[in-house]
BALOBA-1460 file (C-alpha; in Angstrom, 3 decimals):
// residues 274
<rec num="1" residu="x" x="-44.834" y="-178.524" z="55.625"/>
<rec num="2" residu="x" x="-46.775" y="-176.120" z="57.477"/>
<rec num="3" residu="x" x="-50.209" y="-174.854" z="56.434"/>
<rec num="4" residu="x" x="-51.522" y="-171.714" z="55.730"/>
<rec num="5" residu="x" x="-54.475" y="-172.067" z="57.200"/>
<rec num="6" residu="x" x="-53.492" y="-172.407" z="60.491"/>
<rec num="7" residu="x" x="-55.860" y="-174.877" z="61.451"/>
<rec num="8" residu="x" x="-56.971" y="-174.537" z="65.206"/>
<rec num="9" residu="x" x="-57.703" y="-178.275" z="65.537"/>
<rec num="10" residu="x" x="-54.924" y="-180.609" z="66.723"/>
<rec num="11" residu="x" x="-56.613" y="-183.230" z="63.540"/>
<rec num="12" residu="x" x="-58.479" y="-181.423" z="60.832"/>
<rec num="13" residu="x" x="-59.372" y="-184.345" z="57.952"/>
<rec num="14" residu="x" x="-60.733" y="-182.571" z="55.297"/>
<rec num="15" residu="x" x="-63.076" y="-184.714" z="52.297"/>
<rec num="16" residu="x" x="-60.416" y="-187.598" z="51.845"/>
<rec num="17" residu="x" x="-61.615" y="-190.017" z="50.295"/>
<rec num="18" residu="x" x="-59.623" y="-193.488" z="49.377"/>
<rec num="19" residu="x" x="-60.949" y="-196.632" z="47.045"/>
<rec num="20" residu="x" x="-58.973" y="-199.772" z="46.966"/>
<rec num="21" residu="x" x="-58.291" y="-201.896" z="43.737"/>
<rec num="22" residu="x" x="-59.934" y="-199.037" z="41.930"/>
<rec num="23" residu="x" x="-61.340" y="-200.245" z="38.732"/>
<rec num="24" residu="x" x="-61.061" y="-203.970" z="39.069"/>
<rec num="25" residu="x" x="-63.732" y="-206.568" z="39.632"/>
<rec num="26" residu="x" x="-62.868" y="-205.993" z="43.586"/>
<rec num="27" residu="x" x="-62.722" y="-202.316" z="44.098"/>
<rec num="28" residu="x" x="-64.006" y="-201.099" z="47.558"/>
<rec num="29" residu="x" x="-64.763" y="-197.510" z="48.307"/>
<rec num="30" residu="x" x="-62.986" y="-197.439" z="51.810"/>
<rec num="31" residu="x" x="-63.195" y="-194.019" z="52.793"/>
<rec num="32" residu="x" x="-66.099" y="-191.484" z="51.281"/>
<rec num="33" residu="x" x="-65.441" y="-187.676" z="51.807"/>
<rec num="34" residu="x" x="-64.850" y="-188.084" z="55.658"/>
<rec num="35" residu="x" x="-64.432" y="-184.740" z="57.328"/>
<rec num="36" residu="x" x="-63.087" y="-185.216" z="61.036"/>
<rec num="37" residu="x" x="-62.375" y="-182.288" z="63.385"/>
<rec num="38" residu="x" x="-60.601" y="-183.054" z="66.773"/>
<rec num="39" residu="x" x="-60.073" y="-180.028" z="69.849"/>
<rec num="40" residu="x" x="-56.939" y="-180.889" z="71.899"/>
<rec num="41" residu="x" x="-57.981" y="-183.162" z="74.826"/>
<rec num="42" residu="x" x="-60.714" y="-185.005" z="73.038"/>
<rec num="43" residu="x" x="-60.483" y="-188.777" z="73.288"/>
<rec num="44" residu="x" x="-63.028" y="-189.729" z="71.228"/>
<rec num="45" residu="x" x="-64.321" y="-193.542" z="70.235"/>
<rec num="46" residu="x" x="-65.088" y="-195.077" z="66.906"/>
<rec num="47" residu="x" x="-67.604" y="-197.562" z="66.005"/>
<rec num="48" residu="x" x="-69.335" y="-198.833" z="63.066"/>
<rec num="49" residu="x" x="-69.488" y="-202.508" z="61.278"/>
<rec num="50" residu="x" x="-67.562" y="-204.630" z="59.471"/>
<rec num="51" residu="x" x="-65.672" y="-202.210" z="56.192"/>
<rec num="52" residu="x" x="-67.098" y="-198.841" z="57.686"/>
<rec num="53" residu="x" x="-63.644" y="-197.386" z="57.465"/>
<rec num="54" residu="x" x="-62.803" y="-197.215" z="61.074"/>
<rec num="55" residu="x" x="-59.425" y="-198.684" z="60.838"/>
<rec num="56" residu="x" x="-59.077" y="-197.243" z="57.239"/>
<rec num="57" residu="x" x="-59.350" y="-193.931" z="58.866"/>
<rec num="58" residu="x" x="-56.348" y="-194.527" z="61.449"/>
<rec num="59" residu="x" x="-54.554" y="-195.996" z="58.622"/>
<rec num="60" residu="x" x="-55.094" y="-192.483" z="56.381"/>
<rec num="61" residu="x" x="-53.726" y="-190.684" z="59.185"/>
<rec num="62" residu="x" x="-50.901" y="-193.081" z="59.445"/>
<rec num="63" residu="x" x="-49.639" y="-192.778" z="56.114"/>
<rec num="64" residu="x" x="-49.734" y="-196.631" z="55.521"/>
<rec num="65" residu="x" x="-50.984" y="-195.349" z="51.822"/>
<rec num="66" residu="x" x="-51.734" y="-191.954" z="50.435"/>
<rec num="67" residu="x" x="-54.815" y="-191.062" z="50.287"/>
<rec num="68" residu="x" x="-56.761" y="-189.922" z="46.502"/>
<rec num="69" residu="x" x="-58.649" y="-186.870" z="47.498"/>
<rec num="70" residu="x" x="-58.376" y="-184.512" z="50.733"/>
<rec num="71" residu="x" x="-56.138" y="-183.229" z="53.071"/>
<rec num="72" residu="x" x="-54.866" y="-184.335" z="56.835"/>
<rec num="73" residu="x" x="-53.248" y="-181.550" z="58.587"/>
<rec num="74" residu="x" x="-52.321" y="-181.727" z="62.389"/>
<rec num="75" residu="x" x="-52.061" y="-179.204" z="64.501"/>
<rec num="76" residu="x" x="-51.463" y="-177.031" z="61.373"/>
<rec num="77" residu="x" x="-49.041" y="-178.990" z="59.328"/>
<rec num="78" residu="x" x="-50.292" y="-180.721" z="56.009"/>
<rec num="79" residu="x" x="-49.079" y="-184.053" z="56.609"/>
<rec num="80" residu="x" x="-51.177" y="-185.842" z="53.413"/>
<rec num="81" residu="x" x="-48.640" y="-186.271" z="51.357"/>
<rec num="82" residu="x" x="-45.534" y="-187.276" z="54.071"/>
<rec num="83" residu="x" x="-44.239" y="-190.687" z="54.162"/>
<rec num="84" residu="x" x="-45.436" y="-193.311" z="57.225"/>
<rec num="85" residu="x" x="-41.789" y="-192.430" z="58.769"/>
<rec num="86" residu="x" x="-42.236" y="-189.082" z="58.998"/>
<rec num="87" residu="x" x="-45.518" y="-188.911" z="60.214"/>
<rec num="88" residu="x" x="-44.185" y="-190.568" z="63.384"/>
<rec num="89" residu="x" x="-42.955" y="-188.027" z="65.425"/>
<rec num="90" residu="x" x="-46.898" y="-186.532" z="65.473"/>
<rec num="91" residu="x" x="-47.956" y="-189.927" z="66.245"/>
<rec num="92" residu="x" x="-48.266" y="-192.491" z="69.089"/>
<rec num="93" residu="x" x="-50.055" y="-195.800" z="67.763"/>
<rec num="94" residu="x" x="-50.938" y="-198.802" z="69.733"/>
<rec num="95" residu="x" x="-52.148" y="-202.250" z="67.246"/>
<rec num="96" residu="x" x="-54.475" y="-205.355" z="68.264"/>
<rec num="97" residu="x" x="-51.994" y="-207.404" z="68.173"/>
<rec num="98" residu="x" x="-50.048" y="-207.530" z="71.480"/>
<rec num="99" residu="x" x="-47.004" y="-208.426" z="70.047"/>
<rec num="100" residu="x" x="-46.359" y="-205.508" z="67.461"/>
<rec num="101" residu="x" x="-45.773" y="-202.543" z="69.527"/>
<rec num="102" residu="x" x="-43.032" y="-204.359" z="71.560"/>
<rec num="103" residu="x" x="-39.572" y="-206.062" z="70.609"/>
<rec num="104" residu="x" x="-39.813" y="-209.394" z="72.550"/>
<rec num="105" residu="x" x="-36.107" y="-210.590" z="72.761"/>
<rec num="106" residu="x" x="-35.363" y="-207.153" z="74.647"/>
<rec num="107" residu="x" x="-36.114" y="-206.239" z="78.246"/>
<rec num="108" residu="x" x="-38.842" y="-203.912" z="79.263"/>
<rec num="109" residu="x" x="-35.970" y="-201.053" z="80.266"/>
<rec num="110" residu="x" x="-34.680" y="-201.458" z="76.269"/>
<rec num="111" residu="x" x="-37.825" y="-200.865" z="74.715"/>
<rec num="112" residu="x" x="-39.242" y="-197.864" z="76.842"/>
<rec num="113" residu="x" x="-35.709" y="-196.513" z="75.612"/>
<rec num="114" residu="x" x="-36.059" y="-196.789" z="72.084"/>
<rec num="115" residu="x" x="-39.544" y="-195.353" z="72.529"/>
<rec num="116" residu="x" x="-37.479" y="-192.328" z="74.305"/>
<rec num="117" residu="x" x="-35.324" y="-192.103" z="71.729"/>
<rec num="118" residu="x" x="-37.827" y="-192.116" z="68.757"/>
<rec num="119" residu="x" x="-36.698" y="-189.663" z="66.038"/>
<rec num="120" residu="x" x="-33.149" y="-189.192" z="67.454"/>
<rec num="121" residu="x" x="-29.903" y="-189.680" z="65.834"/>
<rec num="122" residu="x" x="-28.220" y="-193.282" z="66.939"/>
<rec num="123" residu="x" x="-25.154" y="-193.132" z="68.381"/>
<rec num="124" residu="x" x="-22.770" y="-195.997" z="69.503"/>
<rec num="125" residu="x" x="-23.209" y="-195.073" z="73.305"/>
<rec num="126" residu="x" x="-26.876" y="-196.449" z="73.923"/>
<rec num="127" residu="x" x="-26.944" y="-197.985" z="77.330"/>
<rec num="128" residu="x" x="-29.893" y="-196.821" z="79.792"/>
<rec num="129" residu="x" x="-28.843" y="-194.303" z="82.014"/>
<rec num="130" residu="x" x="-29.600" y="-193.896" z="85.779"/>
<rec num="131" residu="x" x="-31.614" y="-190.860" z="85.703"/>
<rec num="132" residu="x" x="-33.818" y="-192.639" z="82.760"/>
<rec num="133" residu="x" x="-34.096" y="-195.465" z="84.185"/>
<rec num="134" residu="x" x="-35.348" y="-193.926" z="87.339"/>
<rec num="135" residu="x" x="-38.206" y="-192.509" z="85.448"/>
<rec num="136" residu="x" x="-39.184" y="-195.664" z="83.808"/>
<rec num="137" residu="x" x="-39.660" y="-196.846" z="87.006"/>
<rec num="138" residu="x" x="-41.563" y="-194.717" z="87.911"/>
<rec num="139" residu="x" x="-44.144" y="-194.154" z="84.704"/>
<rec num="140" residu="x" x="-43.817" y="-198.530" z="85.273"/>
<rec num="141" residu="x" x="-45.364" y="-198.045" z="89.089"/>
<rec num="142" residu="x" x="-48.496" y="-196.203" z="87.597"/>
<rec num="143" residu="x" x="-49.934" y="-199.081" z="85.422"/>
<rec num="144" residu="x" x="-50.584" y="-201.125" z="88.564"/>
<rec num="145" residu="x" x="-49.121" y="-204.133" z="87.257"/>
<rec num="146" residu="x" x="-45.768" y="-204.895" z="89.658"/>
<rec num="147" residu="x" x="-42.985" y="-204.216" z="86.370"/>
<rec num="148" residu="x" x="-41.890" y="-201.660" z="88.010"/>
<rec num="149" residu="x" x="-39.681" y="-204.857" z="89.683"/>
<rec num="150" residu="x" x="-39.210" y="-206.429" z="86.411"/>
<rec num="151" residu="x" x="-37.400" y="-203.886" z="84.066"/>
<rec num="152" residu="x" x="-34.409" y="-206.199" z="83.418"/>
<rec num="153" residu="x" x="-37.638" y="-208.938" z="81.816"/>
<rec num="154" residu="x" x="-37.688" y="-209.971" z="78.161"/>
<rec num="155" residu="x" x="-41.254" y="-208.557" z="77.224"/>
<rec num="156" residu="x" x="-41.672" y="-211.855" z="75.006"/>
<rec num="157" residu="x" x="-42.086" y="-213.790" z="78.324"/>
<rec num="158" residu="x" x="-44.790" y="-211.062" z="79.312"/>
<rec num="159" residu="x" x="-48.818" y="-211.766" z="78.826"/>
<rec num="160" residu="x" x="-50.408" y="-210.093" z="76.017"/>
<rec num="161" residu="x" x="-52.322" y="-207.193" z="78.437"/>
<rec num="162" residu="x" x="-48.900" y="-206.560" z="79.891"/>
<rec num="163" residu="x" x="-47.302" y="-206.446" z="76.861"/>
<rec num="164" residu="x" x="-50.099" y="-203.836" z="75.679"/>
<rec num="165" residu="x" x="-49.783" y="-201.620" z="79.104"/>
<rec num="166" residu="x" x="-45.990" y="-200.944" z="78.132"/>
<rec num="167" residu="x" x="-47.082" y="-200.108" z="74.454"/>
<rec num="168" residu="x" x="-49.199" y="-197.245" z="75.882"/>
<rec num="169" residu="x" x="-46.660" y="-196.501" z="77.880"/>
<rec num="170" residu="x" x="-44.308" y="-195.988" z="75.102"/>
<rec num="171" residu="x" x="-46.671" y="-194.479" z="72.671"/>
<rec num="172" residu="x" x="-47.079" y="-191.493" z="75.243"/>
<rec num="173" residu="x" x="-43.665" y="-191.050" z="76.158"/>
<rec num="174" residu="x" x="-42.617" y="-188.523" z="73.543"/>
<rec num="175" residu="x" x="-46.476" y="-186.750" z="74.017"/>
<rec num="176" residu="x" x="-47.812" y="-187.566" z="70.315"/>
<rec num="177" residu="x" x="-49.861" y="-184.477" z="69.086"/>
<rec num="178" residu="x" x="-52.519" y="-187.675" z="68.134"/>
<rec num="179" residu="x" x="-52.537" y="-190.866" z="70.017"/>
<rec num="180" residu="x" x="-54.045" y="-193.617" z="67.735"/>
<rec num="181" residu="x" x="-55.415" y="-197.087" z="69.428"/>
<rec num="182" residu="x" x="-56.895" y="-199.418" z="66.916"/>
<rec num="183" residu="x" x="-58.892" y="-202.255" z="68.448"/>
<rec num="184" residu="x" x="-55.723" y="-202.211" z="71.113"/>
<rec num="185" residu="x" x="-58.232" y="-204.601" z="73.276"/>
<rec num="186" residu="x" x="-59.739" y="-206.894" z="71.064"/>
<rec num="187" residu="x" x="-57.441" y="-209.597" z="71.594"/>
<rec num="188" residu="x" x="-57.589" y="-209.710" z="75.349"/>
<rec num="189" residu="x" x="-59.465" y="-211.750" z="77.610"/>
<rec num="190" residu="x" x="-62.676" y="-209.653" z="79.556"/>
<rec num="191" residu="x" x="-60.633" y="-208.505" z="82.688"/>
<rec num="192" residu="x" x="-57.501" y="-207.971" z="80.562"/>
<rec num="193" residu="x" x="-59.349" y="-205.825" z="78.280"/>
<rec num="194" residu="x" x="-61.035" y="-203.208" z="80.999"/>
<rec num="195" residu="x" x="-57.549" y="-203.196" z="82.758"/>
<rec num="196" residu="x" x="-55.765" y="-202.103" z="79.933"/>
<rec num="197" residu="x" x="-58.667" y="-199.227" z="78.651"/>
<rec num="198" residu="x" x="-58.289" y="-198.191" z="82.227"/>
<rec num="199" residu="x" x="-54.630" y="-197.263" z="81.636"/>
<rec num="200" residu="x" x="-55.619" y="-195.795" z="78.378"/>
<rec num="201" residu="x" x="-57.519" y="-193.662" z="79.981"/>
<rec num="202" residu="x" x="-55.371" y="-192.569" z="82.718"/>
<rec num="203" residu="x" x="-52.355" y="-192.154" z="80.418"/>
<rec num="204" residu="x" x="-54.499" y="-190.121" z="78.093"/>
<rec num="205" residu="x" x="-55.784" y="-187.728" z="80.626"/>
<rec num="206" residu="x" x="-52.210" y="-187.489" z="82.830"/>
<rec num="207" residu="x" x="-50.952" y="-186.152" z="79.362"/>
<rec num="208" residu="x" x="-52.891" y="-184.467" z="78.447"/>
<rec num="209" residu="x" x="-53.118" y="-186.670" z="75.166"/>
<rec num="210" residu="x" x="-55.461" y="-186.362" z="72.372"/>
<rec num="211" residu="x" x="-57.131" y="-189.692" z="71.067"/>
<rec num="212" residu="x" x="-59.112" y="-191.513" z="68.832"/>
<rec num="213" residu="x" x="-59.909" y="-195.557" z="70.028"/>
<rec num="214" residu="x" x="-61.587" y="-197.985" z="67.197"/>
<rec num="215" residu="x" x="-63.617" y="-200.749" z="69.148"/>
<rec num="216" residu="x" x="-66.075" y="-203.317" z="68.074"/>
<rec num="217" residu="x" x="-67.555" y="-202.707" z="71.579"/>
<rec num="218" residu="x" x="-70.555" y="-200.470" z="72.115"/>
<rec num="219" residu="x" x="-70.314" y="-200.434" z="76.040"/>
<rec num="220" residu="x" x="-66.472" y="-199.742" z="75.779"/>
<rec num="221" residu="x" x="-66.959" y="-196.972" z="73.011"/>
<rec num="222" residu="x" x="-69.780" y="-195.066" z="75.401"/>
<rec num="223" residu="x" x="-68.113" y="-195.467" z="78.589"/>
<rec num="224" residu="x" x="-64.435" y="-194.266" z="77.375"/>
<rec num="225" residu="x" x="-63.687" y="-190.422" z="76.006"/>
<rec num="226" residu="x" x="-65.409" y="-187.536" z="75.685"/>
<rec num="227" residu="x" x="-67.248" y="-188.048" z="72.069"/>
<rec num="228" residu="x" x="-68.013" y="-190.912" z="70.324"/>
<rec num="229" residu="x" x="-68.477" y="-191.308" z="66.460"/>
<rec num="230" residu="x" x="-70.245" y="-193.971" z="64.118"/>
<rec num="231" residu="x" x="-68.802" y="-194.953" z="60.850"/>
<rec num="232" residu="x" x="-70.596" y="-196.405" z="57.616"/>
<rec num="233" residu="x" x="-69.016" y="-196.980" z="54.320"/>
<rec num="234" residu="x" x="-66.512" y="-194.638" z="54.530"/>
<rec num="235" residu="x" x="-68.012" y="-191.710" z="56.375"/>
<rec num="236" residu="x" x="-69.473" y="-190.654" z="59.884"/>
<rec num="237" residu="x" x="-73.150" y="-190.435" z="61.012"/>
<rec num="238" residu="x" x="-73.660" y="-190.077" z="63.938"/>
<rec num="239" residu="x" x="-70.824" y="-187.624" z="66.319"/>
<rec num="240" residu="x" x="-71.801" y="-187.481" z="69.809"/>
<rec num="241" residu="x" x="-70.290" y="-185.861" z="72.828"/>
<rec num="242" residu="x" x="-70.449" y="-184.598" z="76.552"/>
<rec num="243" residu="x" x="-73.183" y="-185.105" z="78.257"/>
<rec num="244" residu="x" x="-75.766" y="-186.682" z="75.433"/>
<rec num="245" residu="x" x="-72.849" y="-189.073" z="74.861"/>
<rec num="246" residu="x" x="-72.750" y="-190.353" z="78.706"/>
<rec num="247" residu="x" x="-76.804" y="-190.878" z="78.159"/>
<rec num="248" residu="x" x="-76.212" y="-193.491" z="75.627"/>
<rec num="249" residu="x" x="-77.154" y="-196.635" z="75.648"/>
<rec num="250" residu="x" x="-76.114" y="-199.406" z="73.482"/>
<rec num="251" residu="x" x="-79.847" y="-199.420" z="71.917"/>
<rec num="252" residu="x" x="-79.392" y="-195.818" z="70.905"/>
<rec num="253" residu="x" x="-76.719" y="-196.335" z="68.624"/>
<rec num="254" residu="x" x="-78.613" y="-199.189" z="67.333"/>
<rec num="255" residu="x" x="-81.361" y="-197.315" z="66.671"/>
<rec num="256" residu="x" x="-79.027" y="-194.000" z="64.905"/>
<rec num="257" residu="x" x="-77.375" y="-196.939" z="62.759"/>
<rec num="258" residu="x" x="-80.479" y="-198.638" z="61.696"/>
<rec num="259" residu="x" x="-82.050" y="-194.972" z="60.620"/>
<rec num="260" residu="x" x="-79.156" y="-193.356" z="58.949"/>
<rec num="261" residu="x" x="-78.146" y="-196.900" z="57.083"/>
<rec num="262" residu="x" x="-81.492" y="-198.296" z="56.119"/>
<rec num="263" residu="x" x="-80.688" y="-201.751" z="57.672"/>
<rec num="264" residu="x" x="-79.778" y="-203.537" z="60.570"/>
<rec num="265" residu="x" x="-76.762" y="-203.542" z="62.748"/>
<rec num="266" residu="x" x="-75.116" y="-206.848" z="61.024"/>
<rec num="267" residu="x" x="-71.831" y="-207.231" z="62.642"/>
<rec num="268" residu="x" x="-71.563" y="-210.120" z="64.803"/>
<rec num="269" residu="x" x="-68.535" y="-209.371" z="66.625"/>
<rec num="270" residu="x" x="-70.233" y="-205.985" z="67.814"/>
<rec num="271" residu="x" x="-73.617" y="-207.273" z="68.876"/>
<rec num="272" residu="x" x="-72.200" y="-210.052" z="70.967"/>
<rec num="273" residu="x" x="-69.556" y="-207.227" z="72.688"/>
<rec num="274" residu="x" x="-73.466" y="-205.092" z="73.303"/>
């Protein structure tokens, strides 16, 4: 459904707000009028503690559940109240888990072509073709990582920062409009970890792709992207970018969390990844 507006941002969210178990003893207000405006080519981070909404928010874009207030368009079409399913073809999403973006009893080859052939009509003839397998190769040879020489591989035998390198891969295959990476690090070991946000980055600015990246880690979120933006119950406050964002240092956004919250930065995971 295309909007009348015409919206010149590839993500315009517009007040949506979203409260969980609404009216019982354990309702929780998870997102709180957030307005979010991205420009094509941003790749922007998101921080904030434990239930600020960051994941909430890729989730609402998603589809996982509709939303109860606001609108989501991308690049112009009103996706709000589309299914998950259909929201896919806008969409490139990469999990935490290593293990979800990937089909582990298949080879590397096999997935990369159902990631190809996302949103097409299956037919009975499915094998991998020469010319496509060629150019798995070759996006394969980028990431650095030798699997270029492995395509024939189960991906379940594969290590978990691996197995997350061929997820970007695939995510950016069909060139989402929006590129979604939700703590895609946070389960890998130190070295793993910058490895992997160093494809991410290099896939993302190859495509041309635009991005948003949840992380629990302050260092990670100001040295990735182009803007970075803090979340607390539900909404943002603080949106940073260019230059004043490559100033930052992790005491800065302790400070601009501590003075728009009223408290202290209380989320363990994020002060030990300072």
């Amino acid at each position: 459904m295309a909007d009348n507006n015409n919206s010149k941002y590839v993500l315009d969210i517009q007040d949506v707000h979203k409260v969980f178990n609404k009216g019982t003893i354990n309702e929780k207000v998870a997102l709180n009028g957030l307005n979010l405006q991205l420009n094509q080519g941003d790749f922007v981070t998101i921080i904030g503690g434990n239930g600020a909404g960051k994941s909430t928010s890729l989730n609402a874009i998603a589809g996982v559940w509709p939303v109860d207030q606001g609108r989501i368009l991308i690049n112009g079409n009103d996706i709000t109240s589309l299914p998950e399913h259909k929201r896919a073809k806008y969409l490139g999403r990469v999990f935490q888990d290593p293990m979800t973006g990937t089909a582990a009893t298949m080879s590397i080859e096999e997935n990369m072509a159902l990631a190809a052939r996302r949103g097409q009509v299956r037919t009975l003839k499915w094998g991998v073709g020469r010319a496509e397998r060629e150019n798995f190769k070759e996006q394969l040879a980028t990431l650095g990582l030798g699997l270029e020489k492995r395509m024939t591989s189960k991906v379940g035998l594969l290590s978990g920062g691996q197995r997350q390198a061929i997820t970007l891969l695939m995510a950016a295959l069909k060139r989402p409009d929006l590129l979604l990476l939700d703590e895609h690090t946070a389960a890998l070991d130190p070295k793993t970890a910058a490895k992997v946000l160093e494809i991410s980055e290099k896939i993302i600015e190859e495509h041309k792709l635009t991005a948003m990246m949840v992380t629990h880690n302050m260092k990670d979120a100001i040295a990735h992207g182009n803007r970075l933006i803090m979340m607390h119950e539900g909404h943002i406050i603080y949106d940073v970018a260019g230059e004043a964002k490559k100033a930052l240092q992790v005491s800065d956004l302790l400070h601009k969390f501590e003075e728009a919250s009223g408290g202290e930065f209380a989320n363990d995971r994020m002060m030990l990844a300072k």
